[in-house]
Backbone bond lengths (Angstrom), bond angles and torsions (degrees), N, CA, C in turn:
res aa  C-N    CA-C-N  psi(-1)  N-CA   C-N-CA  omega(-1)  CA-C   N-CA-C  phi
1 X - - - 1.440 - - 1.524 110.23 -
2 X 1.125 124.30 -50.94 1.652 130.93 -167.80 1.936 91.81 -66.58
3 X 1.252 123.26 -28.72 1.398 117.30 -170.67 1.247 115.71 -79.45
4 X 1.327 121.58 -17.48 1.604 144.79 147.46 1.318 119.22 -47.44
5 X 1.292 104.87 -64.57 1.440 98.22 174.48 1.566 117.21 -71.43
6 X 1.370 116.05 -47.04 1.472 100.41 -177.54 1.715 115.20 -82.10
7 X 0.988 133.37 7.06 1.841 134.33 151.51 1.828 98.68 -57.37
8 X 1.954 96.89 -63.78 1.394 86.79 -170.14 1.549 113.36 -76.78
9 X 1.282 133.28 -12.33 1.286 127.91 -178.57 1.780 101.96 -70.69
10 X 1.300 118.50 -18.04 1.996 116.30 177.42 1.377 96.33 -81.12
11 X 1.235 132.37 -44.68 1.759 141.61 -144.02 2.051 98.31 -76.31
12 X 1.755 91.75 -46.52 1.601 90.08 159.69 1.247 142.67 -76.99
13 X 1.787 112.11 -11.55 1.338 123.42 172.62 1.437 96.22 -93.71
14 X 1.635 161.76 -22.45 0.680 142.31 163.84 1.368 134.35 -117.20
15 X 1.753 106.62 55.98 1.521 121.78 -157.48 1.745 82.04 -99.73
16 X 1.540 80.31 162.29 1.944 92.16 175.12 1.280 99.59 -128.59
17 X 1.277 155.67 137.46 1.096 145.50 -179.01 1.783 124.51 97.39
18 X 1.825 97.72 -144.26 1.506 103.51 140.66 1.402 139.21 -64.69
19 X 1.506 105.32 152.05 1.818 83.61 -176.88 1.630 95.28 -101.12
20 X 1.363 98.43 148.01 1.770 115.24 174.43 1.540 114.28 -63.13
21 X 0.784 107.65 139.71 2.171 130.57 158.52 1.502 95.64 -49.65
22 X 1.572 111.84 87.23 1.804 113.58 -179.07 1.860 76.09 -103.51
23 X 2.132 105.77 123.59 0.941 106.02 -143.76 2.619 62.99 -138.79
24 X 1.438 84.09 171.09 1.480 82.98 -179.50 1.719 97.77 -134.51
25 X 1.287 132.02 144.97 1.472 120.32 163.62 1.402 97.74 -110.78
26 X 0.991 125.68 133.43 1.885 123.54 169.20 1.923 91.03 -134.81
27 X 1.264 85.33 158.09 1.616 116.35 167.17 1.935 109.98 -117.73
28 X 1.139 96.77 -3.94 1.811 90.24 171.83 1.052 120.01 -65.98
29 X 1.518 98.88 123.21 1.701 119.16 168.20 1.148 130.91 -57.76
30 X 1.063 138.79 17.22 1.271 121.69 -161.54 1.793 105.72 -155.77
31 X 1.385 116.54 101.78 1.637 138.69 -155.70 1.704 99.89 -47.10
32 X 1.610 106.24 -33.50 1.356 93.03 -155.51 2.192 89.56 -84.86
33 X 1.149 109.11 -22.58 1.782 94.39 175.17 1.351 128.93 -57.32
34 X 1.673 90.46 -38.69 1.671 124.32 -162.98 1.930 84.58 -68.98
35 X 0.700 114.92 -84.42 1.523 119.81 162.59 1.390 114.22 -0.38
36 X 1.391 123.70 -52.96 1.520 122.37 -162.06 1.765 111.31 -97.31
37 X 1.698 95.60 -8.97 1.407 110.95 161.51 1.164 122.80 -79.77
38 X 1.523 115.42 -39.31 1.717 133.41 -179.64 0.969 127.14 -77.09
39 X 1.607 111.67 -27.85 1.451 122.06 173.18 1.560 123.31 -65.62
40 X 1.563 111.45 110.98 1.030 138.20 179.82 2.341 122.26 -36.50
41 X 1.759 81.45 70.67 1.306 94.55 -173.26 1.749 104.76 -108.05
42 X 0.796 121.66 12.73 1.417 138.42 156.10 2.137 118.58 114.99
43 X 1.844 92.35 -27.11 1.301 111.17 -167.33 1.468 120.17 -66.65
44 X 1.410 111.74 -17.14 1.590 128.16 -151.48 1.851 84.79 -140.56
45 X 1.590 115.13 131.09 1.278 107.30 147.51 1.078 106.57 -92.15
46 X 1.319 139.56 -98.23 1.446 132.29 159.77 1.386 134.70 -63.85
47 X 1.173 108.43 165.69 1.711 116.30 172.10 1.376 118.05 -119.55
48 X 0.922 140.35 86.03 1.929 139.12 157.38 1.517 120.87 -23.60
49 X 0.809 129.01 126.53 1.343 160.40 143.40 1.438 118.77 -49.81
50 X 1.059 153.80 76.55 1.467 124.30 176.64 1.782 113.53 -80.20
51 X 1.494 128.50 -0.35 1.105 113.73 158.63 1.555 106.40 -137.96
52 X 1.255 94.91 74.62 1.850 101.28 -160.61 1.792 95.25 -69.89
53 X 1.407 108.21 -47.84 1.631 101.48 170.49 1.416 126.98 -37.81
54 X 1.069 94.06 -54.89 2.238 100.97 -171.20 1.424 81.06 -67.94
55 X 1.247 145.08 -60.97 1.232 137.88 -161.78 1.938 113.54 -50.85
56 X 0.886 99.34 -40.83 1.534 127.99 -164.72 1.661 81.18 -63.26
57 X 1.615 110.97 -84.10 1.266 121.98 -171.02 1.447 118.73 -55.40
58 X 1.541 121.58 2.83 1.934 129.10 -162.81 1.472 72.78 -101.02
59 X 1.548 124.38 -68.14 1.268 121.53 -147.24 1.687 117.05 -66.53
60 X 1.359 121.60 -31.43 0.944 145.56 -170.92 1.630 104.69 -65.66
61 X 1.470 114.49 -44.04 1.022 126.97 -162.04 2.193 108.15 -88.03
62 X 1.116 82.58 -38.34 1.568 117.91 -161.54 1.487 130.28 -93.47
63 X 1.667 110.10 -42.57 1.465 112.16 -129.69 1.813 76.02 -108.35
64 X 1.190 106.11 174.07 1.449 115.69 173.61 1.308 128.07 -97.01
65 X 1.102 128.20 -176.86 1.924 128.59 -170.87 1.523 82.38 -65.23
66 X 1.421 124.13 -61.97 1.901 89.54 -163.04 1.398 115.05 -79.34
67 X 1.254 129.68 -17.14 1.720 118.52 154.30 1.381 118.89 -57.06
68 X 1.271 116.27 -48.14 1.664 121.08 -178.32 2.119 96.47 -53.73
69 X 1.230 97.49 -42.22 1.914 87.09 -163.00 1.539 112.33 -92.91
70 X 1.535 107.26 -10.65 1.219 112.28 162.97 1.780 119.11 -73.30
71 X 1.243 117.11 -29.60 1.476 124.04 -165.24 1.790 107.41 -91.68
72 X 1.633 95.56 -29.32 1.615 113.06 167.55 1.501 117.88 -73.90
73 X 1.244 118.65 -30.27 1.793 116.93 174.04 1.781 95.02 -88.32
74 X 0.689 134.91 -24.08 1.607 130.73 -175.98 1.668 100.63 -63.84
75 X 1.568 93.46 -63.87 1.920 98.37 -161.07 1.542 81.56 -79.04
76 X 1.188 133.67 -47.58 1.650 103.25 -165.70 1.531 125.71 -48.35
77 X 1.526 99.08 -44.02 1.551 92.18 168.62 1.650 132.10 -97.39
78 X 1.605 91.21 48.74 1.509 110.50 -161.78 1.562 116.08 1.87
79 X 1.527 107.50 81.50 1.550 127.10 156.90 1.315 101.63 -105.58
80 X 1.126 126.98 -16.27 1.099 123.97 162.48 1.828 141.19 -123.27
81 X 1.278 113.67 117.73 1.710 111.75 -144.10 1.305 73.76 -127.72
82 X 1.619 94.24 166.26 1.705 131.26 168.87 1.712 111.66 -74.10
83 X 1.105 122.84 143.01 1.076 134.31 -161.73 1.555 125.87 -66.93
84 X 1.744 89.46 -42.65 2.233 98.10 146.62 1.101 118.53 -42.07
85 X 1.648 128.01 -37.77 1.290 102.45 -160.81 1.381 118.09 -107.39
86 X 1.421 119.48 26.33 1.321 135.26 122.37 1.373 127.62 17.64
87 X 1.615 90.33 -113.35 1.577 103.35 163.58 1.359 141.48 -12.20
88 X 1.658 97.95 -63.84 1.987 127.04 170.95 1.583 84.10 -57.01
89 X 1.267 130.92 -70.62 1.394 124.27 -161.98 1.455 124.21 -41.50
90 X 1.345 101.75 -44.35 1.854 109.26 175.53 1.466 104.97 -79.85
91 X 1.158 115.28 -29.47 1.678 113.79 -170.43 1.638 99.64 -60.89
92 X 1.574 104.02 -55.45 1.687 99.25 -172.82 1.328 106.22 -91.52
93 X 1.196 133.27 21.08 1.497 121.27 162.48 1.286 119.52 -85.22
């Protein structure tokens, strides 16, 4: 996680122009990490999911009040999306 932010924390100190869609893909399980990646600290706009569903449906089923409210402030303020929607994301950025 910290190598995320500081790649993208250089890419914004040494952008020329526009700044790029610094975008994250993770497969980590667990809402409250995914969370500390997603959370809107300037380095990361979004974070990807590649099985944001099974995840969606693990936590829902499974996960506890601080997984359930960690995985709910992430997708509510969509920092955190499914891994399809990717693509659409770079296309219209």
């Amino acid at each position: 996680m910290q190598n995320i932010r500081h790649e993208n924390r250089n890419m914004i100190r040494h952008r020329r122009g526009r700044l790029p869609h610094l975008v994250t893909v993770t497969a980590e399980p667990l809402p409250t990490r995914l969370a500390s990646i997603a959370r809107g600290t300037g380095e990361v706009d979004v974070t990807y999911h590649i099985a944001f569903e099974e995840l969606s449906a693990a936590v829902a089923k499974h996960g506890s009040l601080t997984q359930k409210d960690a995985w709910n402030e992430v997708t509510g303020q969509g920092r955190l999306r499914d891994f399809r929607d990717l693509t659409k994301s770079l296309i219209e950025w």
